[in-house]
C-alpha positions as CSV (number, residue, x, y, z in Angstrom):
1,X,66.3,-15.8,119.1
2,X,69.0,-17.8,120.8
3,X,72.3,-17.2,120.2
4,X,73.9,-20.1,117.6
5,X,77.7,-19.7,119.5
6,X,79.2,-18.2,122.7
7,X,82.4,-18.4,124.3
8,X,82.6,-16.6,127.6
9,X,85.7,-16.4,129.4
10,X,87.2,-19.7,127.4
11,X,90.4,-20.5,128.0
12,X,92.2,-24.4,126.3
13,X,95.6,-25.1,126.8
14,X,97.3,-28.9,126.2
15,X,100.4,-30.6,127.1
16,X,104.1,-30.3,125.5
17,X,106.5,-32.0,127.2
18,X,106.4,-30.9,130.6
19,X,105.1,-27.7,129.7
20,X,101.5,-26.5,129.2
21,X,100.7,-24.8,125.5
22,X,97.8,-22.0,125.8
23,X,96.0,-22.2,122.9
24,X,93.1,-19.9,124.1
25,X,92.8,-17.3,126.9
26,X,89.9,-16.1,128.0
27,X,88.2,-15.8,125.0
28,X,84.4,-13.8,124.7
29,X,82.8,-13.7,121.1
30,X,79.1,-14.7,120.4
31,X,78.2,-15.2,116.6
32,X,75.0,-13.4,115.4
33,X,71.9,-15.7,113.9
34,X,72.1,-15.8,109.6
35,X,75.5,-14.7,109.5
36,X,78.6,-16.2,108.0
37,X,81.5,-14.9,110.3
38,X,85.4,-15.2,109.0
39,X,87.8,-16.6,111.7
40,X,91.1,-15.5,110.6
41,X,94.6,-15.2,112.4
42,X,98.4,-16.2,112.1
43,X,99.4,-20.5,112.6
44,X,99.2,-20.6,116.2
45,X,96.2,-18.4,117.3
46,X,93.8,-21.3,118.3
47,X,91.8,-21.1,115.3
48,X,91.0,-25.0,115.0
49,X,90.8,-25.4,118.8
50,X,88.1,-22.9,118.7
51,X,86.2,-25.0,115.9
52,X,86.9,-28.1,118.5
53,X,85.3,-26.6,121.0
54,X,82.7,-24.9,119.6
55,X,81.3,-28.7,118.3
56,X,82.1,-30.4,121.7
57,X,85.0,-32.5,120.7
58,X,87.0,-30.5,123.4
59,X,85.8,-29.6,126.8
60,X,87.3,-25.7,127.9
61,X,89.6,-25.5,130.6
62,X,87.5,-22.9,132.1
63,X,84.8,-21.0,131.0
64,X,81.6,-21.6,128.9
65,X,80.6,-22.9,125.1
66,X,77.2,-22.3,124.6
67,X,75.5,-23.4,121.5
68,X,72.1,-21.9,121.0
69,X,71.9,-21.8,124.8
70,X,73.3,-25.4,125.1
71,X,76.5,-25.9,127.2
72,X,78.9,-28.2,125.3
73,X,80.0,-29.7,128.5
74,X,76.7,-31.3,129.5
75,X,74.4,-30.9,126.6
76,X,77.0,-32.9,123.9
77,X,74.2,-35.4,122.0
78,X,71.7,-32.2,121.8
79,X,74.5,-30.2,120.0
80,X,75.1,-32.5,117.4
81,X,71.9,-32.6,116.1
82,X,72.3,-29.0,115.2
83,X,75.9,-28.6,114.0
84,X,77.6,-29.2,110.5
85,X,81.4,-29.9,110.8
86,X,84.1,-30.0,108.5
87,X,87.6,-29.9,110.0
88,X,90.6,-28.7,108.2
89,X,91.7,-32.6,107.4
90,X,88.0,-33.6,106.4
91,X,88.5,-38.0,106.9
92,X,86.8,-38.8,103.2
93,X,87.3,-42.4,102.7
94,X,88.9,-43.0,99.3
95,X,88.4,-46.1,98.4
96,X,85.2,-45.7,98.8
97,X,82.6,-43.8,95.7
98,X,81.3,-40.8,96.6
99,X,77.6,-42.2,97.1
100,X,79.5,-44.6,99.5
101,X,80.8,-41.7,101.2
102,X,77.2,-40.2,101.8
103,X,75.8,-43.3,103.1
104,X,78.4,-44.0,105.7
105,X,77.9,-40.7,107.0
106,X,74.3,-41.0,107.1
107,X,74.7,-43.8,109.2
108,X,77.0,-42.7,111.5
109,X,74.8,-39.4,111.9
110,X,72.2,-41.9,112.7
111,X,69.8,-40.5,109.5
112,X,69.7,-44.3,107.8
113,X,70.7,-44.1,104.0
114,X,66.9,-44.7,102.4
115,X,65.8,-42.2,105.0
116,X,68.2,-39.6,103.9
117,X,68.1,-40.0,100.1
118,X,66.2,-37.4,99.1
119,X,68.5,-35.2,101.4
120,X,72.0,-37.1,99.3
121,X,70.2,-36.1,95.9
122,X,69.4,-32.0,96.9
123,X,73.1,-32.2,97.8
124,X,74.9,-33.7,95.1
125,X,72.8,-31.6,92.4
126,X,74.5,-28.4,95.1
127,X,77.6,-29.3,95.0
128,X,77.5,-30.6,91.2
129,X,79.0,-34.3,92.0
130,X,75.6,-35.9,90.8
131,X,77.5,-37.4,87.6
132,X,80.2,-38.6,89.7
133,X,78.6,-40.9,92.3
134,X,80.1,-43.8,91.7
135,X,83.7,-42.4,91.4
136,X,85.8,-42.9,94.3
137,X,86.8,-39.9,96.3
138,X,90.5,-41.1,95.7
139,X,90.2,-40.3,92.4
140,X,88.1,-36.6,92.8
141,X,90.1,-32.7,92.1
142,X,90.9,-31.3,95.3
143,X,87.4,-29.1,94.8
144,X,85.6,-32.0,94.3
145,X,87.0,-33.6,97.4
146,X,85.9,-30.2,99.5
147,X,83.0,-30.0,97.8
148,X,82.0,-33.9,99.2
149,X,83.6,-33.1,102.6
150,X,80.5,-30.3,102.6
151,X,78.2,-32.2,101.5
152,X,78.8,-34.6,104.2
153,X,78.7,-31.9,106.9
154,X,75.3,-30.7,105.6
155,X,73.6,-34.0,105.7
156,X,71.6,-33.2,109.0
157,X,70.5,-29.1,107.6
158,X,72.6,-27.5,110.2
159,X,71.6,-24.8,111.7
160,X,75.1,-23.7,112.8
161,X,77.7,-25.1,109.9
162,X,81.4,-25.0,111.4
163,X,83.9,-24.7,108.4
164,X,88.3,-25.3,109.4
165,X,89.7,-23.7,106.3
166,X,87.4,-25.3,103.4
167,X,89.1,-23.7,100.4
168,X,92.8,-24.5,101.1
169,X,94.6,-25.9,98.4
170,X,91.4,-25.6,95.9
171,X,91.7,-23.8,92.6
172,X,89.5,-20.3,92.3
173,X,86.8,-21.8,90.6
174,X,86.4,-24.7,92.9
175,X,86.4,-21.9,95.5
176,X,84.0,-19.8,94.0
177,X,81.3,-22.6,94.1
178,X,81.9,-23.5,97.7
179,X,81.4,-20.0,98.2
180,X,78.4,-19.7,96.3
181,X,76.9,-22.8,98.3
182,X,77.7,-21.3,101.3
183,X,75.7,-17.9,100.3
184,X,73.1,-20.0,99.9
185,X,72.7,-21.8,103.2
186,X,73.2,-18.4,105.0
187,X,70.2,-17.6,103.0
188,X,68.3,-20.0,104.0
189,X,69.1,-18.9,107.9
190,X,72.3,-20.9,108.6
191,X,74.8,-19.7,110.4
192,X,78.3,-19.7,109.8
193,X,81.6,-19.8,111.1
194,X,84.4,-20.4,108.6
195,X,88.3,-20.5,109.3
196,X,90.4,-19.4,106.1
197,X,93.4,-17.6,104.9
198,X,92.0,-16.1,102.4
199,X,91.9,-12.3,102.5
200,X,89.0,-11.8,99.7
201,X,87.0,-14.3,101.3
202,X,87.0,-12.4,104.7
203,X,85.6,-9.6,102.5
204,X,82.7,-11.7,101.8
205,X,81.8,-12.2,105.7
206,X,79.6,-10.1,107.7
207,X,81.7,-9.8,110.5
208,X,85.6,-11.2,110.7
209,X,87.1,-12.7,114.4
210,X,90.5,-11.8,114.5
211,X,92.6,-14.1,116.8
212,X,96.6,-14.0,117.6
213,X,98.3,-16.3,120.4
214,X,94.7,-17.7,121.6
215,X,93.6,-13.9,122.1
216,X,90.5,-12.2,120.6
217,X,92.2,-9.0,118.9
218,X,88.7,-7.5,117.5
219,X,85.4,-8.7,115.7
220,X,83.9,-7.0,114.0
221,X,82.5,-6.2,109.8
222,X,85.2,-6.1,107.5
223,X,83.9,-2.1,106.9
224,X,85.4,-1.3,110.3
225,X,88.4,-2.9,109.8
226,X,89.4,-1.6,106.9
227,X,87.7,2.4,108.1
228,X,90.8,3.6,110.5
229,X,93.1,3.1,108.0
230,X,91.8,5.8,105.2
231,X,94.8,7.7,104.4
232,X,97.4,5.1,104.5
233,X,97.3,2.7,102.0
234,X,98.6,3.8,98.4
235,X,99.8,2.3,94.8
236,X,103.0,3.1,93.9
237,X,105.0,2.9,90.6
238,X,108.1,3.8,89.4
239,X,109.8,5.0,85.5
240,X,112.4,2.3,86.0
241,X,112.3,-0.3,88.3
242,X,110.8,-3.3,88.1
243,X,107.6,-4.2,90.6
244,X,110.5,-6.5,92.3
245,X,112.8,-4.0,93.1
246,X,110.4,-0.9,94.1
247,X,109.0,-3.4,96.5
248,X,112.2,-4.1,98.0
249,X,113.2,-0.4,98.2
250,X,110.1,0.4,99.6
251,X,109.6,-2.6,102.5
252,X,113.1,-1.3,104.2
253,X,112.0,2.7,104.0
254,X,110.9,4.6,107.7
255,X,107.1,4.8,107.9
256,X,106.2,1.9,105.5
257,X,104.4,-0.9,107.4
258,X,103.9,-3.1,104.5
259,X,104.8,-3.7,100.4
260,X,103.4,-6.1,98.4
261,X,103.2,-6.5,94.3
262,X,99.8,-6.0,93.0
263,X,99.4,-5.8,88.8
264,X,99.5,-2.3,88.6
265,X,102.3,-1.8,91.1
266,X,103.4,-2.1,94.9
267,X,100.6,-1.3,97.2
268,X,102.2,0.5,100.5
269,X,100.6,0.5,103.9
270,X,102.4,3.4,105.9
271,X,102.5,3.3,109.8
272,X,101.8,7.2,109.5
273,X,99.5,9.2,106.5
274,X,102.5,11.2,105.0
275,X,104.7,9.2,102.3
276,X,108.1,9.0,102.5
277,X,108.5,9.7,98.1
278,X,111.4,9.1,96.5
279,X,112.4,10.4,92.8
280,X,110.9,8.6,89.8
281,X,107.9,7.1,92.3
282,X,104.4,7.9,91.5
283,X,102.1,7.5,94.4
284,X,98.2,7.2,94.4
285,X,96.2,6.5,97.0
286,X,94.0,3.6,97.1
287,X,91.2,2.5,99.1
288,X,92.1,0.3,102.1
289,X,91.0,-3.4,102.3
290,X,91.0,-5.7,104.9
291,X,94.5,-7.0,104.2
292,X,95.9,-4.4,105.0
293,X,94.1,-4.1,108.3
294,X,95.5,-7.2,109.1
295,X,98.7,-6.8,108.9
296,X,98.4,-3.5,110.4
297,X,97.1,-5.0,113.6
298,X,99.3,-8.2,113.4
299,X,102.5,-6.3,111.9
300,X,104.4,-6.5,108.6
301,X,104.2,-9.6,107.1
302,X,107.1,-8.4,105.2
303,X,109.2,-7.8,108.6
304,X,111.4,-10.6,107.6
305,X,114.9,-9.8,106.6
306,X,115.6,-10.5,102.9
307,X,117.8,-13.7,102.2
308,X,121.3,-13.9,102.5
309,X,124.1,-14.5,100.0
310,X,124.5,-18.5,100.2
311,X,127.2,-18.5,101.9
312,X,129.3,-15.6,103.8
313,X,131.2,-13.6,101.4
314,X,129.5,-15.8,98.4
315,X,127.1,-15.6,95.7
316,X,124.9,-17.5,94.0
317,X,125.8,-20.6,91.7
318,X,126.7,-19.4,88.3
319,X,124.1,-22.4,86.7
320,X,126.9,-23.4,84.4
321,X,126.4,-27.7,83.2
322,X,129.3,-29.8,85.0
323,X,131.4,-29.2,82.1
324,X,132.1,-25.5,82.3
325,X,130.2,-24.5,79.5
326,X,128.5,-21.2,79.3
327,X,125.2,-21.9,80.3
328,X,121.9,-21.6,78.1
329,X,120.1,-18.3,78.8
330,X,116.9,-20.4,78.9
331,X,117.5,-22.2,82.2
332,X,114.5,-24.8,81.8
333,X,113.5,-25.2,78.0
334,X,109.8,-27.8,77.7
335,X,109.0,-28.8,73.8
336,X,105.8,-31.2,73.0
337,X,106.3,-32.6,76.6
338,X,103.2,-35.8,76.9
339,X,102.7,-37.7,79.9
340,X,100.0,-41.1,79.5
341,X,98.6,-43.0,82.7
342,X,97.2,-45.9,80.4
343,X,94.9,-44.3,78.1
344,X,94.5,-41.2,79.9
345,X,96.4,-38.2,78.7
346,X,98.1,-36.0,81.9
347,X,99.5,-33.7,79.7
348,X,99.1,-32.9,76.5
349,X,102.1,-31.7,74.6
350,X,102.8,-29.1,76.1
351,X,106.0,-26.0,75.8
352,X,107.8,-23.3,77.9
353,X,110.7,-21.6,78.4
354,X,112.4,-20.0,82.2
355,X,115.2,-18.2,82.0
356,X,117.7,-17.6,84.6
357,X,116.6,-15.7,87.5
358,X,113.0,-15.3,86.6
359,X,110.0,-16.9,88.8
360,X,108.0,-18.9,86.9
361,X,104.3,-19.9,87.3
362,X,102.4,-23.0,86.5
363,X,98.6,-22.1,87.2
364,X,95.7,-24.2,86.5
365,X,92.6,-25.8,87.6
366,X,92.8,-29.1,90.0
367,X,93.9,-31.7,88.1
368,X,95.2,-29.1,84.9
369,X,98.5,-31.7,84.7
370,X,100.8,-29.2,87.0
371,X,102.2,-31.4,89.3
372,X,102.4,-34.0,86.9
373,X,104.6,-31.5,85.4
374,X,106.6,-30.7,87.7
375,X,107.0,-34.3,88.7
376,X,108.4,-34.5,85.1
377,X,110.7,-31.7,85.0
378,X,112.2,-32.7,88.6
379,X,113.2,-35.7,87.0
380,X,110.9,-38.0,89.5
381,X,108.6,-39.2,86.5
382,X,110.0,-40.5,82.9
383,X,107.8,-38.0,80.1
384,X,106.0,-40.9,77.6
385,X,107.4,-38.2,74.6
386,X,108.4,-34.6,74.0
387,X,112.0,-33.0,74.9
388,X,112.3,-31.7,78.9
389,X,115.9,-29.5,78.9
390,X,117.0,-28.5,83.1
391,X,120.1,-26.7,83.7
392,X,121.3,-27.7,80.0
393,X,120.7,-31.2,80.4
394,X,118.6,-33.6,79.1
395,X,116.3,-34.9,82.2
396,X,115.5,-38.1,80.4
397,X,119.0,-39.4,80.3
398,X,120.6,-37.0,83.1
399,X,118.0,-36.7,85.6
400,X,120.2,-37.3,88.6
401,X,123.1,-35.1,87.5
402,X,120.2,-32.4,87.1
403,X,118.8,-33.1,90.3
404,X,121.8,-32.4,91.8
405,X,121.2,-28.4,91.0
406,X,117.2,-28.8,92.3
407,X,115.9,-27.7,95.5
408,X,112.0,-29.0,95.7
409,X,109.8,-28.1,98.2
410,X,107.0,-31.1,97.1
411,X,102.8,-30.3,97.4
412,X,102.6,-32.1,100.7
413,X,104.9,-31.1,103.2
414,X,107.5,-34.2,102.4
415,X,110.4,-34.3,105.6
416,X,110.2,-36.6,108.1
417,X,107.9,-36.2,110.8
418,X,109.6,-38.1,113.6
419,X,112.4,-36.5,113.2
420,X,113.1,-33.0,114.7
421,X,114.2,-29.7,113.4
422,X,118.0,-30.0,112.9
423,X,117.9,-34.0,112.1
424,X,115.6,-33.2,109.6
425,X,118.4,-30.5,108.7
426,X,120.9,-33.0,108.8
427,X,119.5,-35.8,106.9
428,X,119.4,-33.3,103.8
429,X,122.7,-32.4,104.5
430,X,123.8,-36.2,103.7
431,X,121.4,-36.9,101.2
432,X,123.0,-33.6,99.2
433,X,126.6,-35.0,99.5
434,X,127.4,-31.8,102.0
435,X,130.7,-32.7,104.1
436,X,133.2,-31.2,106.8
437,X,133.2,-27.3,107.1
438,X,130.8,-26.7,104.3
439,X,127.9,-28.7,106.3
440,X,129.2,-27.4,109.5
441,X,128.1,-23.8,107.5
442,X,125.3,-24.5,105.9
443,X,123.5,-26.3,108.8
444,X,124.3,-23.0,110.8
445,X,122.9,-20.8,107.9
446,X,119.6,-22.5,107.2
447,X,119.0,-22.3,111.2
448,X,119.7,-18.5,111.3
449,X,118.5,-17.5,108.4
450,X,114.9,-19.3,108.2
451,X,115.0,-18.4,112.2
452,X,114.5,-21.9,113.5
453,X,116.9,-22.1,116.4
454,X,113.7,-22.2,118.5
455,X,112.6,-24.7,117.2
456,X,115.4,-27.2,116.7
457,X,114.2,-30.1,119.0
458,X,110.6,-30.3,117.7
459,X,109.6,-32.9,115.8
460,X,108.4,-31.6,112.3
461,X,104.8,-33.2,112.2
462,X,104.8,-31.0,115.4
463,X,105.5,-27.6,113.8
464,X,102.7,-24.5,112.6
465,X,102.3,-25.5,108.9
466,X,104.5,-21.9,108.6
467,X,107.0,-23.6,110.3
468,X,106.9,-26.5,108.2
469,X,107.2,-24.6,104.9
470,X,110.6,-22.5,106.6
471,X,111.9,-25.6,107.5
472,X,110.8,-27.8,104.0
473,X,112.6,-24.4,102.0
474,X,115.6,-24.4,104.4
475,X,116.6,-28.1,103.4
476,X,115.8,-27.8,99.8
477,X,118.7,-24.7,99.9
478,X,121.1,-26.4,102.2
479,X,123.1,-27.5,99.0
480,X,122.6,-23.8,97.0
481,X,120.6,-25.3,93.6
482,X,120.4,-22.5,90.9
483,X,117.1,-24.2,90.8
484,X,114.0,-23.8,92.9
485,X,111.2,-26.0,92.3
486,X,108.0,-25.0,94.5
487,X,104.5,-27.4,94.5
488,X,101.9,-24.9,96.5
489,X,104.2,-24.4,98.6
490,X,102.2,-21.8,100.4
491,X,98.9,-24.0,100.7
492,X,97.2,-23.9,104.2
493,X,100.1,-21.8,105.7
494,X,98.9,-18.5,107.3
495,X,98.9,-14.9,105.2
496,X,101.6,-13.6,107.4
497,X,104.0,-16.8,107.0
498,X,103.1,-16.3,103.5
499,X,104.2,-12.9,103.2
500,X,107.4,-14.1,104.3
501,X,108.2,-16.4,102.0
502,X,107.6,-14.5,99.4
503,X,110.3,-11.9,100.4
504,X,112.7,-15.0,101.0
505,X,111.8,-16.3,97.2
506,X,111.8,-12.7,96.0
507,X,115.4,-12.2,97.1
508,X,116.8,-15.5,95.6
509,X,115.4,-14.8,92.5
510,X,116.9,-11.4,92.1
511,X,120.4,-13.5,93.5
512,X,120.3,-15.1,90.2
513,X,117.6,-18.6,91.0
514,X,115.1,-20.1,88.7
515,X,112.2,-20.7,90.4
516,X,109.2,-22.3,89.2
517,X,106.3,-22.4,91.3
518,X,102.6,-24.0,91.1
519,X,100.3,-21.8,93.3
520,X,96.6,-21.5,93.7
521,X,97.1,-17.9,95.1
522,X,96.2,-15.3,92.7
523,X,97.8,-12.8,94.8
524,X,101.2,-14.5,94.4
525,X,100.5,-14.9,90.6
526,X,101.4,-11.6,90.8
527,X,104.9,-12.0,91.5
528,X,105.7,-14.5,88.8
529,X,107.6,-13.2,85.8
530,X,105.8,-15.4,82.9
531,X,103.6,-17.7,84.3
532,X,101.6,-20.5,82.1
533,X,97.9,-21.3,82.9
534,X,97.3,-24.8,82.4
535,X,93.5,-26.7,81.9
536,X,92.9,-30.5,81.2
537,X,96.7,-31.1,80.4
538,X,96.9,-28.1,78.0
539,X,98.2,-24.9,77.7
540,X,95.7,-22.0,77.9
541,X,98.0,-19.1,77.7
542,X,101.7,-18.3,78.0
543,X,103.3,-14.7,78.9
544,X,103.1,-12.3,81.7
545,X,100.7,-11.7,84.3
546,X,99.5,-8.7,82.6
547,X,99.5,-10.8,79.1
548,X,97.2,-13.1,80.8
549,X,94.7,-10.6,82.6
550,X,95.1,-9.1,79.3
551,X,93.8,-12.1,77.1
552,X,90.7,-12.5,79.8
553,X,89.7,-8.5,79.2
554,X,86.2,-8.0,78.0
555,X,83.8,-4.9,77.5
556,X,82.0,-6.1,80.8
557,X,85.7,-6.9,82.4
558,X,87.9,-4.2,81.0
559,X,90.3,-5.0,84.1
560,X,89.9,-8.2,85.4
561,X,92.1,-9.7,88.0
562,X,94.0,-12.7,87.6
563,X,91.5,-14.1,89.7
564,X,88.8,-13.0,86.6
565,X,90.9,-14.2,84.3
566,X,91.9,-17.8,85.3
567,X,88.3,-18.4,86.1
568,X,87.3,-17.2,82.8
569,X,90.2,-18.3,80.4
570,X,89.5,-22.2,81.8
571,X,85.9,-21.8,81.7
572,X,85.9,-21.0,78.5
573,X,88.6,-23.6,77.8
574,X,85.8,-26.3,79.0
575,X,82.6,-25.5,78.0
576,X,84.5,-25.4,74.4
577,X,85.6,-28.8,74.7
578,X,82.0,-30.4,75.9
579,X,80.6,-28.5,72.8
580,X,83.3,-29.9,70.4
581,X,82.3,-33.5,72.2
């Protein structure tokens, strides 16, 4: 049987100025037939040229692509016939319905749209979009959108299906049934290749490729990633501490390669198998997963140093209102907040509470009403009822007062892509009302502290997407809000650049910051305080992470994961509501 994917000796490198970037050196891999292979790595590693190649829309400097024998660089029309593609930025049109969407791409795939129908109906009843046709993709979840992106790719039956990072910024469910679909096609003797960022869903592949700087690292099953590290991986707790703290403590301790927050506790990775205990700590070990194989080969994602006072010798804003009054001990207070567009109901009287210092989570479905939210608490959309208290003001009547004490890092990466690193920088400054020495330090801080001095002179819609969210969080600090507002900030940004904002966001909050975050992570769930799970504009459940799990624990389930538990808390919430209708 013929190989479905081969690079040998593949090397791709593009202009920069007057330099030359290498974004692949002499890469070897081959993909085996019926497989679904993980492509995983840090921004930068040449994930998405690989996918580029591997279709033909890029030519290798040197060396060979062969698909199923083919060589892209001579055989281009016979490829196509055989691949699916869905890049990262899949180009739905979205003023067009989905059916619309289907028949263009027929036709430009040369299938003819009566010749292909049969082929548009299997695939909508896969993907479930049958009883949404004749909506426009516009107007589709982000799942939904994903979901029509695939079923555009699989229009031909693919025998190799090419997949740049499908899931990004799709809730768990919506992930679960792209997953499921492609199960199915690997069943039915499709192979694979999928980029992601997703640690769980490299578990599910039969073989991962690892890349770093354009450089194969390994492939190879997820088993023998995870096997040399039995030994080294643990759960630790402690009598007194909070997950927060333990984590910190044990991050900056000799022999640890790695901390991270899990439910139960902080899950260490140790350079070495010996712990390094120290009193009140309970340590158990646990069984490695490929996370922590990752990191291992790739380094600490938590190697970044924790963030800095605001300012030299300073410390965080007390949060007081303008007029020196003591300020409320629930920084961000939400009662029977509504929000109409027309006659349809965004969200639906809805309540919370944040107090100072704690990190707050809005979870929930695409399309649950959290951005809409947040829009609303930020002060950039008028509620249609309810009460909406920030930093002890009313956000109604004193939204730009309030805004003054906001940082917001928006959903889609919102600075200005012509401009470069430390205009970008500057612009904030201005917009913020910073002046004289006080700019002059604050301009200096955010470039040593989010480490961006390299990258000063390039233009932002130039930078890794890890970049990007340094250099998005950097501006919304510049003017030290006791408030952090964060829209997925994390979404499509690599599980090492990940790992390091967390530590940054970890250590403001325990400076004292608010921050309220929307996140389709379940991993970074985690580290929320209280966190509120959202579906169809309403509030599913309010508390803890463990007083969600908790609510979603059944006989079957007596553990579940927060992943279990948002899948089945807004499940339920749903099928409930079509049974009431």
């Amino acid at each position: 049987m013929a190989v479905p994917l081969q690079f040998l000796a593949v090397s791709k490198s593009f202009p920069r100025g007057r330099d030359r970037v290498q974004a692949l050196q002499e890469l070897e891999l081959s993909l085996a037939p019926g497989t679904i292979t993980g492509l995983l790595g840090p921004d930068g590693a040449g994930k998405t040229t690989l996918m580029r190649l591997a279709t033909g829309l890029l030519l290798p400097d040197s060396g060979r692509v062969l698909v199923f024998g083919a060589d892209t660089a001579d055989a281009g029309s016979r490829i196509q016939d055989v691949i699916g593609y869905m890049p990262q930025r899949f180009g739905l049109y979205e003023d067009l319905t989905v059916q619309e969407n289907l028949d263009l791409y027929a036709d430009l795939q040369g299938l003819g749209r009566e010749a292909s129908r049969d082929r548009q109906q299997e695939l909508l009843k896969l993907t479930a979009l049958g009883p949404f046709g004749s909506r426009r993709a516009g107007a589709l979840s982000g799942g939904m959108k994903q979901k029509l992106g695939l079923a555009c790719a699989l229009l031909r039956t693919p025998r190799l299906l090419l997949l740049d990072e499908p899931t990004v910024g799709v809730d768990p469910i919506a992930r679960r049934e792209l997953w499921e679909i492609v199960q199915g096609l690997r069943q039915e003797g499709t192979t694979v290749l999928m980029s992601t960022a997703y640690f769980d869903e490299a578990e599910q592949c039969d073989a991962v490729i690892l890349l770093h700087e354009g450089r194969l690292l390994a492939q190879r099953s997820p088993q023998a990633f995870r096997a040399p590290l039995a030994g080294r991986t643990h759960l630790v707790r402690h009598d007194a501490l909070s997950r927060r703290r333990l984590q910190e403590s044990l991050r900056v301790r000799p022999g640890v390669l790695d901390a991270r927050i899990l439910a139960e506790g902080v899950r260490v990775l140790l350079r070495e198998a010996a712990p390094p205990r120290a009193a009140g700590e309970h340590w158990q070990e646990a069984t490695p997963a490929f996370e922590d194989a990752f990191v291992a080969l790739l380094g600490a994602g938590a190697g970044a140093k924790p963030a800095e006072d605001p300012e030299p010798g300073g410390t965080p804003d007390s949060g007081l209102p303008p007029d020196g009054a003591q300020a409320p001990e629930n920084v961000i207070e939400v009662r029977d907040l509504r929000r109409l567009f027309g006659n349809f109901e965004a969200v639906a009287s809805i309540g919370f509470e944040v107090r100072k210092g704690q990190i707050f989570g809005l979870l929930g479905a695409n399309g649950a009403g959290k951005t809409t939210t947040f829009r609303m608490l930020c002060g950039l959309l008028p509620p249609t009822s309810g009460s909406l208290q920030v930093a002890g003001m009313d956000m109604r009547h004193a939204s730009v007062a309030a805004q003054a004490r906001i940082g917001y890092v928006s959903q889609k990466f919102s600075l200005y892509g012509t401009l470069n690193s430390r205009q970008n920088l500057q612009f904030f400054a201005s917009a913020y009302g910073l002046r004289g020495r006080r700019r002059t330090e604050r301009l200096a801080w955010a470039l040593r502290e989010f480490q961006l001095e390299g990258y000063q002179d390039a233009n932002a819609d130039e930078l890794p997407l890890g970049i990007k969210q340094r250099l998005a969080l950097a501006c919304a600090l510049l003017h030290e809000p006791p408030i952090l507002f964060l829209d997925e900030p994390t979404s499509g940004v690599d599980p090492l650049a990940r790992r390091e904002f967390w530590q940054r966001v970890n250590g403001l909050a325990e400076r004292g910051v608010t921050v309220l975050v929307t996140t389709h992570f379940m991993d970074e769930a985690e580290y929320c305080d209280n966190l509120v799970l959202m579906s169809l504009g309403k509030v599913l459940a309010y508390g803890s992470p463990q007083e969600i799990r908790a609510q979603a624990r059944t006989a079957e389930q007596p553990e579940p994961s927060m992943d279990d538990a948002f899948i089945r808390l807004v499940l339920d919430h749903e099928s409930g509501l079509r049974r009431a209708s």
